[in-house]
C-alpha angles and dihedrals in degrees: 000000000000123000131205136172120211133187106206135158119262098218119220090272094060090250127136124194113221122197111178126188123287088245080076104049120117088009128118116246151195111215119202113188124188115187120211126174105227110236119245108283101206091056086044103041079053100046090053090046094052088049106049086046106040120114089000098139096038088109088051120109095219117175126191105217119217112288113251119247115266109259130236105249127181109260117246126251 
């Protein structure tokens, strides 16, 4: 038995098109097809992000320096 897992598109007409290997032509097979909605990327992109990067410069000894004073500037026409 040989197991694969494949991400593909489900057209508009609720078709898949399905290409194995060449070690399967002309053979007799048993299909076992396990449908799984993928989850939204965006959410899901952000959410890795936010937790690979959460709390990374906790350790980091960050200081704000003293803010400069505004400068004079010439007023616009």
């Amino acid at each position: 038995m040989k197991s694969m897992q494949f991400s593909t598109h489900v057209n508009k007409n609720s078709m898949v098109q399905l290409q194995l290997s060449p070690e399967f032509s002309d053979k007799e097979v048993d299909l076992v097809i396990v449908i799984q909605k993928k989850p939204n990327h965006a959410k899901t992109d952000w959410q890795r992000f936010i937790d690979n990067t959460y709390g990374c410069l906790a350790d980091d000894n960050l200081v704000r320096p003293e803010q400069l004073p505004i400068e004079e500037r010439l007023e616009l026409l």
